[in-house]
C-alpha positions as CSV (number, residue, x, y, z in Angstrom):
1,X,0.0,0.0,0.0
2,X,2.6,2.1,1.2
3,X,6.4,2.3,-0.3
4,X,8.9,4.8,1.0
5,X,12.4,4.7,-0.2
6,X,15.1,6.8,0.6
7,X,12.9,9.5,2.6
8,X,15.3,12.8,3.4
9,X,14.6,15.9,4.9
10,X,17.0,18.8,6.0
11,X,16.4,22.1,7.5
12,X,19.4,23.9,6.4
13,X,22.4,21.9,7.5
14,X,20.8,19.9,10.1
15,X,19.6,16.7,8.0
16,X,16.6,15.1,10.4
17,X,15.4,12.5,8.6
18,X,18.4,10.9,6.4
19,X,17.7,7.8,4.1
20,X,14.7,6.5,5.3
21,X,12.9,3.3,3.3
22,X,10.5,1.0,4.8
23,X,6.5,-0.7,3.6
24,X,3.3,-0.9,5.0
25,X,1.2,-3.4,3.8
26,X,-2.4,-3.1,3.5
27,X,-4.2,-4.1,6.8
28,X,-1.2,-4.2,8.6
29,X,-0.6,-1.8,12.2
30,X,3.4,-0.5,12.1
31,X,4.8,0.8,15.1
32,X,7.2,3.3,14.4
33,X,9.4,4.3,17.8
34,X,12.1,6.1,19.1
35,X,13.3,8.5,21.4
36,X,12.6,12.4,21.1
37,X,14.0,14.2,18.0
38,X,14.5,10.4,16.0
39,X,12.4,11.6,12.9
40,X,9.2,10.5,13.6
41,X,6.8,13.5,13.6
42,X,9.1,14.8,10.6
43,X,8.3,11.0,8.5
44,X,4.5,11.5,9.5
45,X,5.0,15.5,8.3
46,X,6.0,14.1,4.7
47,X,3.6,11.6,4.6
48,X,0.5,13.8,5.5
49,X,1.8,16.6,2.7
50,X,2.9,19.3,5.4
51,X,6.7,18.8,5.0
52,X,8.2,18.3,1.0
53,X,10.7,15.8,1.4
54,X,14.0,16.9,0.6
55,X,14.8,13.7,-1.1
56,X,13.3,10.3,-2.0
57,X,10.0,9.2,-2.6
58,X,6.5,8.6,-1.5
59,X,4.2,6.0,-3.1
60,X,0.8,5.4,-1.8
61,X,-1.2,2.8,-3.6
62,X,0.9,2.4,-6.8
63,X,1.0,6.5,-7.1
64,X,3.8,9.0,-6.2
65,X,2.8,11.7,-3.5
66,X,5.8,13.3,-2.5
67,X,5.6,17.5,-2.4
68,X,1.8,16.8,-2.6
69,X,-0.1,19.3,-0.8
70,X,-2.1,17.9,2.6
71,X,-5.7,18.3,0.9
72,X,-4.6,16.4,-1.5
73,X,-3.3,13.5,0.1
74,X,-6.2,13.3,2.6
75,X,-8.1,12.9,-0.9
76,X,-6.4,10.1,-1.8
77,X,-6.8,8.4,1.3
78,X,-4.3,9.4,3.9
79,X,-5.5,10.8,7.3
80,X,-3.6,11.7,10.5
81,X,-4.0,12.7,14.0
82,X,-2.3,14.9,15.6
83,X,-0.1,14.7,19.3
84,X,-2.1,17.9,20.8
85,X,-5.8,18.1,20.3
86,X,-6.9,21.8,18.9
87,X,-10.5,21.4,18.4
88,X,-12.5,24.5,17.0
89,X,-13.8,25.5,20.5
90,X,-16.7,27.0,19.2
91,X,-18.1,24.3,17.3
92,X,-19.7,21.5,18.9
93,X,-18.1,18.3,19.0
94,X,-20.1,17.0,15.9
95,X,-19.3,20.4,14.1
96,X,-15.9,19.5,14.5
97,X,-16.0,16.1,12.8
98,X,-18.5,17.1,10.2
99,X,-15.8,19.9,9.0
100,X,-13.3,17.2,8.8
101,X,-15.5,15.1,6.7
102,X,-16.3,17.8,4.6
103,X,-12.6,18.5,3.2
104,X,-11.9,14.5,3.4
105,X,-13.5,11.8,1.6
106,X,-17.1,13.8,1.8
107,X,-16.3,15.6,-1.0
108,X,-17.6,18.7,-0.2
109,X,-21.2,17.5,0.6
110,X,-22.8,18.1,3.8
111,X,-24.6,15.3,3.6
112,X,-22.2,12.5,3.3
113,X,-19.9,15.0,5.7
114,X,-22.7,14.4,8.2
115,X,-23.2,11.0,7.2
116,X,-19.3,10.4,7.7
117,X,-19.3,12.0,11.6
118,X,-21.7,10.0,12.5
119,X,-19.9,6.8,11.3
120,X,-16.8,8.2,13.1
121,X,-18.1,9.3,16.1
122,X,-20.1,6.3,16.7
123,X,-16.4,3.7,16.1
124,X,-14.8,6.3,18.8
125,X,-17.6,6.3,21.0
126,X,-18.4,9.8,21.5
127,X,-21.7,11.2,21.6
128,X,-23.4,12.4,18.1
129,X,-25.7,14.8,19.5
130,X,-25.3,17.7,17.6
131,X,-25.4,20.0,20.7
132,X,-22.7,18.4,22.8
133,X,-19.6,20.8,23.5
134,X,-15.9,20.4,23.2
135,X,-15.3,22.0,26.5
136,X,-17.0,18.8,28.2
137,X,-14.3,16.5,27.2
138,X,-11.3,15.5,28.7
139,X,-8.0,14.0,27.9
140,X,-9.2,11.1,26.5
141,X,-12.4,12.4,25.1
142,X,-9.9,15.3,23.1
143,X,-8.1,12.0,21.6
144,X,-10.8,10.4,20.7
145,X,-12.4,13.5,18.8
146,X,-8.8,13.7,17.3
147,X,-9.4,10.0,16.3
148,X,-13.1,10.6,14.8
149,X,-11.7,13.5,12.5
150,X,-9.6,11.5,11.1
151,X,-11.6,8.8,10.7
152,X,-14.1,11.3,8.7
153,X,-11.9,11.9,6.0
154,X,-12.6,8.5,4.9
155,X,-8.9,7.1,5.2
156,X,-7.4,3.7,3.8
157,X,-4.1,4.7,5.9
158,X,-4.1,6.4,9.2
159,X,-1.3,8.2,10.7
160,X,-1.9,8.2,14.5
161,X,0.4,10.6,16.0
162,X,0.4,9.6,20.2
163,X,-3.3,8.4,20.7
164,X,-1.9,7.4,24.1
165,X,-0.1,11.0,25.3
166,X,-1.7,12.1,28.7
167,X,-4.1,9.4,29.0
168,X,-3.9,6.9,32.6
169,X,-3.3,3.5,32.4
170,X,-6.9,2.8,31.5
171,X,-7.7,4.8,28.8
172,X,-4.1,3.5,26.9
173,X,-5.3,0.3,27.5
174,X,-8.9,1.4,26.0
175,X,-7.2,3.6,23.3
176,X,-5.0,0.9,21.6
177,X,-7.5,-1.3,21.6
178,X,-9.9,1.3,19.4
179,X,-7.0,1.0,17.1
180,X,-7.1,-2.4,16.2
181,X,-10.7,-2.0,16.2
182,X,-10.6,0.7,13.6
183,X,-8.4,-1.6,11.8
184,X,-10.2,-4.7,12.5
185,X,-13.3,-3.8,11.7
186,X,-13.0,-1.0,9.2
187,X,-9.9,-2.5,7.2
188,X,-8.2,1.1,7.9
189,X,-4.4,0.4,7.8
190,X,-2.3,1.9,10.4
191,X,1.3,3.5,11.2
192,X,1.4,4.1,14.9
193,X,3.4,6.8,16.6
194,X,3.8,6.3,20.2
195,X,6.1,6.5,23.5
196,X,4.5,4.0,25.7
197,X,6.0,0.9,24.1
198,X,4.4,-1.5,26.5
199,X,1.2,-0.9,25.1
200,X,1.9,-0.5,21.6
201,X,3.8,-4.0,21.4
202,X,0.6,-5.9,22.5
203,X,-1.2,-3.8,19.1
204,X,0.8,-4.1,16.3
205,X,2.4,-6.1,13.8
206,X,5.8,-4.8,13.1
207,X,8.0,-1.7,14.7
208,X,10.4,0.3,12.8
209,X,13.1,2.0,15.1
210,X,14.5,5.6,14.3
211,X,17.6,7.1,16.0
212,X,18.9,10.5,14.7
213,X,17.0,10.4,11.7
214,X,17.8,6.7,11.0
215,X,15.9,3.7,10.6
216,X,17.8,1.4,13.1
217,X,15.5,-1.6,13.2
218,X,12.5,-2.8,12.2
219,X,10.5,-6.6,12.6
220,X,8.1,-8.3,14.6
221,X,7.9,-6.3,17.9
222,X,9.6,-9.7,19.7
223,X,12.6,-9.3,17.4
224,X,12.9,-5.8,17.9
225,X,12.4,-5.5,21.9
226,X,15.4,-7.7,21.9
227,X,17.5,-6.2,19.4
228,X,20.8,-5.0,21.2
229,X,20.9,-1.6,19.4
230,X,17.2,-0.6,20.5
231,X,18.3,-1.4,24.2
232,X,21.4,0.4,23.7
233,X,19.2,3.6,22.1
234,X,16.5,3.4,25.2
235,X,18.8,2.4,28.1
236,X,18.6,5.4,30.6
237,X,16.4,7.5,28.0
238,X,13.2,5.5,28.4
239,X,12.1,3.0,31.1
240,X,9.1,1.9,29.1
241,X,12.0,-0.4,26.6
242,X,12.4,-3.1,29.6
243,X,8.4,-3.3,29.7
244,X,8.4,-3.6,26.1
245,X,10.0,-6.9,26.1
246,X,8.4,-8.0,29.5
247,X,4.9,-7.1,27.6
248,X,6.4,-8.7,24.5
249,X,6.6,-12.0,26.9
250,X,3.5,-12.2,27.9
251,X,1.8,-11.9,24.7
């Protein structure tokens, strides 16, 4: 579904994502880890259209998108989430994921936009009363709205940038499991952007490991958890690599 081969981006003479390749296949859930300032947000920021790769390319579904502009790749199927919700405050929570739905997939119709918010909403489990406010949700309720937007575009891939950031134990648990539902049940494939690696080891398939802008590893989440030179990147940066494997274990 997804080929990416030899992905670059530089601001000026810092290079932070350098020679980057890797697949998703349709269906699948990829876990893509590593610690702060490894390249991830910048690989989801040339994938959703909001960063122009410096060099490489992009091709989703057979097509080249690389340089595309973000409209135009949530047209042809790729939606994202983003780590901090920003909801439009003044618009209710359905207002919120109608709009998305209405520059995604609805094709600028308000019914199918309306048709597609209810659809999400009801997957994410918020409420689709068209009166309900976005100052009435919390941390998890923001993530799921952030969740629900996307969903309204009508994706075949989904980017999920931290659905588990600020969330207790709880709500991850409940949160990754919506994931595999969404994939599960809507056939929605899935790259997975996360921190707590406990939790995301239990959810997805494979996990590809960046480091400075590098891919570093990348297999079946047991191979990786064990892989000396993802212990060696998390060691002392990351408590959450020893639960990884001890998840991995119990699996």
């Amino acid at each position: 579904m997804l080929v990416v081969e030899g992905l670059v981006k530089r601001f000026g003479g810092f290079t932070a994502v350098g020679n980057v390749s890797f697949k998703v296949d349709q269906g699948e859930i990829l876990g893509l880890i590593g610690p702060n300032g490894s390249g991830k947000s910048t690989i989801f920021n040339m994938l959703s259209g909001t960063f122009p790769p410096t060099a490489g390319s992009i091709a989703f579904e057979g097509r080249e998108i690389s340089g595309l502009a973000p409209h135009r790749i949530i047209n042809r199927g790729i939606g994202r989430t983003f780590q901090i919700p920003r909801p439009f405050r003044r618009l209710s929570i359905f207002e919120n994921v109608a709009l998305a739905g209405f520059y995604g997939q609805g094709g600028h119709s308000r019914a199918r936009a309306d048709q597609a918010a209810e659809q999400a909403l009801g997957m994410v489990g918020l409420p689709t009363d068209r009166a309900a406010r976005v100052d009435g949700l919390g941390a998890a309720g923001l993530k799921k709205l952030e969740l629900a937007k996307a969903l309204a575009t009508g994706p075949k891939l989904l980017l999920a940038d931290e659905s588990l950031g600020g969330l207790d134990e709880t709500e991850m648990d409940q949160a990754a499991d919506m994931l595999r539902k969404i994939r599960d049940e809507l056939g929605i494939t899935i790259i997975w952007v996360e921190h707590i690696m406990g939790v995301l080891m239990r959810v997805v398939d494979r996990v590809m490991v960046l480091d400075h802008g590098e891919k570093i590893s990348e297999g079946l989440p047991s191979a990786v958890s064990n892989d000396p030179r993802v212990i060696e990147v998390y060691l002392g940066t990351d408590a959450d690599a020893t639960q990884a494997a001890a998840a991995e274990k119990r699996r």
